[in-house]
N, C-alpha and C positions, 0 to 999 in steps of 0.2 A: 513402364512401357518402353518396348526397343524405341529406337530414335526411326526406324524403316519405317514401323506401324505407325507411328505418329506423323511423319510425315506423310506416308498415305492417306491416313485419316482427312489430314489439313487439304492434302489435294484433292479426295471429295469433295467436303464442305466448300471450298474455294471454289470448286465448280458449280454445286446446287447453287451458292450466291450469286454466281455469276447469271445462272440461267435465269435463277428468280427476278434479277435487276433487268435485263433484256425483257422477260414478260410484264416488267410493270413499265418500262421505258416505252414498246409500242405500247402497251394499252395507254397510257399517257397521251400518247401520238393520235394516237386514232380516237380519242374523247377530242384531242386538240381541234384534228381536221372535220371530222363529224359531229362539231358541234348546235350548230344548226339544227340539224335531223334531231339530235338528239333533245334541245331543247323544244323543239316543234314537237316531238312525242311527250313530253313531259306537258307541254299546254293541253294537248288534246287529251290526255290520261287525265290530268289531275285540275285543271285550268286555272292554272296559275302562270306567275311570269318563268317559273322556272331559272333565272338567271342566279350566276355566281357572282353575289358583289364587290370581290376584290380584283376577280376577274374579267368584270362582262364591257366594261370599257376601258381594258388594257388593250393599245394596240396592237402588240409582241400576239397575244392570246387571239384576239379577231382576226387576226391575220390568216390564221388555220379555217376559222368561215369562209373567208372573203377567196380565197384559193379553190378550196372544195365548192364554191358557187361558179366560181370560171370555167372551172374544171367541167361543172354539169352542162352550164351553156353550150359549150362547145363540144361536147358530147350530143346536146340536143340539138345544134346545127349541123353536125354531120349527118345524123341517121334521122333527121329532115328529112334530107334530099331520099332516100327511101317511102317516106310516107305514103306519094302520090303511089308505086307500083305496088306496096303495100295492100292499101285501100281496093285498086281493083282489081286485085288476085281476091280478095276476100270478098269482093261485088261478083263477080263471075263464081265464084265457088257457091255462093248463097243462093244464085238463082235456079240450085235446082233441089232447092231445099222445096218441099212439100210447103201448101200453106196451111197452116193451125188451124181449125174450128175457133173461129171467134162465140162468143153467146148470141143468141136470137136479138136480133133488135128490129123492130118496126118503127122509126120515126115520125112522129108527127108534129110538125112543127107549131108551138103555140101561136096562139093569135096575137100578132103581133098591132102595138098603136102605128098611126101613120108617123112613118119618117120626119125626126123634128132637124130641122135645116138648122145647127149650131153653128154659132163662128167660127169652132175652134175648141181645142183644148185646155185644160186649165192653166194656167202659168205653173211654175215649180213653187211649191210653196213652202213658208218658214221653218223653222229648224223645230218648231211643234207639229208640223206637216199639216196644217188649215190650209183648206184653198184659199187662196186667194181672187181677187177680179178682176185680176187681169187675166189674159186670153193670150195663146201663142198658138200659129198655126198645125191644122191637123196633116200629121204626116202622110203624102202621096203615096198610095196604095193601102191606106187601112181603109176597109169597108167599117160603116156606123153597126152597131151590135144590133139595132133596131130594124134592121129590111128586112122583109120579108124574104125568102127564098126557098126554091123546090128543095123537098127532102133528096138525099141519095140514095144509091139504089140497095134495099133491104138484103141483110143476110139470109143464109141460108139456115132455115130454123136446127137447133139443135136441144139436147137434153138443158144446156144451164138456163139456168135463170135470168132475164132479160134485164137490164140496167133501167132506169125511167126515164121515157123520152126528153130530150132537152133541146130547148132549138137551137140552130143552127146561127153559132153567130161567125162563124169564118169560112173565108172564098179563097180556095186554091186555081190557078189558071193555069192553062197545058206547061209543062216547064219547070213551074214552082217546088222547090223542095223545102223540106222540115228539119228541124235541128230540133235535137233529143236533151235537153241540161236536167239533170238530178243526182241523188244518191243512190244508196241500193232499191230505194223502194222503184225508182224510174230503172234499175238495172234488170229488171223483175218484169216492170210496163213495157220498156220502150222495144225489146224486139217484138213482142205481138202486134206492133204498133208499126213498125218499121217492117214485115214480112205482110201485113195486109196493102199497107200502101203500095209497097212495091209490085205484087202479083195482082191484086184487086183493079188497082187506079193507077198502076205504074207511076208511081209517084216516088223519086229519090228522097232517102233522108240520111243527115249523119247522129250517131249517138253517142255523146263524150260522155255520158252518165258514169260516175266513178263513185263506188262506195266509201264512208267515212267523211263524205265532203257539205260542204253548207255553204252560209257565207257568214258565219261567227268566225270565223280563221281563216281568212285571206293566205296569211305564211303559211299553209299547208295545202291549198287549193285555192286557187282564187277566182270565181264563178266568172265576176265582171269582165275582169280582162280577156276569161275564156273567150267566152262571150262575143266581147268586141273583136277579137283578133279573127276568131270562125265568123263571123258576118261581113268581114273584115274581105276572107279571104274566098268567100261562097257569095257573091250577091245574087245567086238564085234560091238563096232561103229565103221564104217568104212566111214560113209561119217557125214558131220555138214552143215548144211546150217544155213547161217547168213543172218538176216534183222531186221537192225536197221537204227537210225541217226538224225531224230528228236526232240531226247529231247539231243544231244551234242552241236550245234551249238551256246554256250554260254560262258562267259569267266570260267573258273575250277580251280579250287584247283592243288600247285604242292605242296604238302606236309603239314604237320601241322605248322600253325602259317606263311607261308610264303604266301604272295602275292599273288592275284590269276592271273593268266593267258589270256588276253585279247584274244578272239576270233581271229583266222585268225592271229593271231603276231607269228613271227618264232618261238620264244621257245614256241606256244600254239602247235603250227602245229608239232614239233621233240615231244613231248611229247604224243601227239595224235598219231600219227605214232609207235611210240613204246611199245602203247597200242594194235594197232592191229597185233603188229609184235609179241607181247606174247602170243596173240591167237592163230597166224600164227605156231609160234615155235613150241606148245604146238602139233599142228595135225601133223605137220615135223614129230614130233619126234618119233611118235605114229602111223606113218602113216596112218593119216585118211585123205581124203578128203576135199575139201571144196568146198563148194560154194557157194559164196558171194553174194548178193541180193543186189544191188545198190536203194536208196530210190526213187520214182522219182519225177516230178515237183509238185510243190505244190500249191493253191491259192494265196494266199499271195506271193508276188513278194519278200522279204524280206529272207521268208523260204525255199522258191525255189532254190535261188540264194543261198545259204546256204549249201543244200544238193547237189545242181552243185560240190559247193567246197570239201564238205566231199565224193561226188562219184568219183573225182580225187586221192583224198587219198587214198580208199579203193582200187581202181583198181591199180595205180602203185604198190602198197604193195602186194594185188593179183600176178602180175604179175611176182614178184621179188623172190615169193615164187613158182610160176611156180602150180598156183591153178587157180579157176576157178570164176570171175567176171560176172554178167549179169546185165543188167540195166531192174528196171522195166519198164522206159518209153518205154524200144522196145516193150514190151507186151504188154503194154495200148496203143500203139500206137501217143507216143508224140513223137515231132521233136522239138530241140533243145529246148528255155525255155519254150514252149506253154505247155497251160493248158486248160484238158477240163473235165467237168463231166461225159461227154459220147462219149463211144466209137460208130463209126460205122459199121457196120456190114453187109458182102454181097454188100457195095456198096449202102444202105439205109437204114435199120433199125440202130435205132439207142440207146443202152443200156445203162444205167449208172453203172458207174466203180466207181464214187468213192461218199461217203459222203457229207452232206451240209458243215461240217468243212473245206472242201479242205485239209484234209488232211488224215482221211481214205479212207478202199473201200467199196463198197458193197459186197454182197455174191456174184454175180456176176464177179467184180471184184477182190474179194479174189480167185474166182474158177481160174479165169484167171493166177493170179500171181503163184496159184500152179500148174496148168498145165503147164506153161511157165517152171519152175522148174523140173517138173519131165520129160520133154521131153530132158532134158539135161542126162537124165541115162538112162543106157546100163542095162538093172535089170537078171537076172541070166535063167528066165524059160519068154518066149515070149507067152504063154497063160495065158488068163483070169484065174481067179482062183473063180470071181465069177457067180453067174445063172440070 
């Protein structure tokens, strides 16, 4: 071979090496500095710790975390300071949104026993979550679930099917606004929920509901602190409706580097629990409201069975906190584990409530879970507000 062709030869190849070495140098880089994300998609994918153990406490290596965390901070204090103009270009645009057909609801509120005069709420209790007897004060401004109070004022009947009357355990006053916390399935509720209030009861609310989120993975969403920092930052929320639970029913991270936590094993269940006890605390303290959205049956026998176990959680801890629990299945109209696409209706017709996944709803469906929802409030003025 001439010695010309050979050396052109070498200066291709020399160059392919050279490019292929640069495509694996940034991809190197960019695993270095996005490693975080990248581990956080690996817990949520497969839930495990996902760490590299020759690497995961080299400082050289963390270094690339701890930069790309700075980096996001101050990324997210800058376009902060937008939020607030943000939010009420989106408030102002909304208000000439039409408002949705909610389903027929007639409330009646059940008979309730006479008001029992308690000292108070329970103490926080042990790391098996037993009450305990001690007593710590009831936080200013929750009304007791047990008053009686006038129904509000009836919708406007429509074709769906009516949710089952539930009484009324929470009092909104001129002013008070709602705060929206869940996953996709609250992505689904909370603006039917959020456009009745507003046009109905001129009632503001905000809705962080983000899909993918729970509170099994704090390092990829972290509810609590949401949470605290919007009640934090709105002391005119006066009520929080929660609905999630879906994407928790996996084994979780109990801190960096240590072991993860097996689904349903006692220290998964005390750790879980004092997740929602930090939510719990957070509206105590603040006196807001709640009310808790229980997930309900799902297609899959497996998920179903799953969100049974996490609807027991969320209701004793409800209960402890002397707040207010509802299961979707009353709404949709399921009895213990059965599962159905569709609801009936009137005694024959027959609509569908939820998704081909088994495990959303439809608009339908969504209508349903927000009416079931807001028939549980006592709202401050009993007329329509809109034409």
């Amino acid at each position: 071979m001439p010695v010309s062709k050979r050396s052109s030869l070498l200066r291709r190849h020399t160059g392919a090496a050279k490019v292929l070495y640069a495509i694996l140098v940034i991809s190197l880089m960019l695993f270095w500095f996005n490693q975080n994300s990248i581990r956080l998609y690996c817990q949520q994918k497969y839930h495990d710790g996902c760490d590299i153990p020759a690497l995961s406490q080299n400082p050289e290596w963390r270094l690339g975390g701890q930069l790309n965390q700075q980096l996001e901070e101050a990324r997210v204090a800058f376009f902060g300071r937008f939020d607030v103009n943000l939010v009420a270009q989106a408030q102002a645009a909304s208000e000439d949104e039409p408002l949705a057909p909610l389903p027929s609801l007639a409330v009646e509120p059940e008979p309730q026993p006479e008001p029992q005069h308690e000292a108070g709420h329970q103490a926080a209790h042990q790391a098996t979550h037993e009450p305990t007897h001690e007593t710590v004060p009831v936080a200013h401004g929750l009304p007791a679930p047990d008053v009686e109070a006038p129904a509000p004022a009836t919708v406007v009947e429509t074709s769906h099917p009516a949710p089952p009357a539930l009484p009324l355990v929470v009092t909104l006053a001129e002013g008070d606004e709602v705060f929206f916390v869940g996953d996709s399935l609250m992505q689904g509720v909370a603006p039917h929920m959020a456009n009745t209030l507003r046009k109905r009861y001129n009632v503001k609310s905000t809705n962080l509901s983000r899909q993918s989120t729970g509170l099994a993975y704090p390092n990829f969403f972290n509810w609590p602190k949401t949470v605290e920092s919007t009640l934090a930052a709105n002391p005119k929320i006066r009520l929080m409706v929660i609905f999630l639970g879906p994407n928790d029913p996996w084994d979780m991270p109990d801190g960096k580097g240590k072991p993860f936590l097996r689904f349903k094993h006692p220290d998964w269940e005390v750790a879980y629990r004092q997740r929602i006890d930090s939510i719990l605390d957070v509206a105590r303290d603040r006196g807001v409201q709640v009310i808790w959205v229980g997930p309900p049956n799902m297609e899959k026998a497996k998920l179903s069975a799953a969100m049974a176990y996490l609807n027991e959680l969320y209701k004793s801890q409800i209960e402890l906190y002397h707040q207010h629990f509802v299961s979707a299945n009353r709404i949709l109209g399921y009895e213990n584990d059965t599962f159905s696409y569709y609801l009936t209706a009137n005694g024959q017709k027959k609509v569908k409530t939820r998704v081909d996944d088994g495990i959303h709803f439809t608009p339908t469906g969504q209508k349903l879970i927000a009416e079931g929802v807001l028939s549980l409030i006592q709202f401050p003025t009993p007329q329509l507000t809109e034409h």
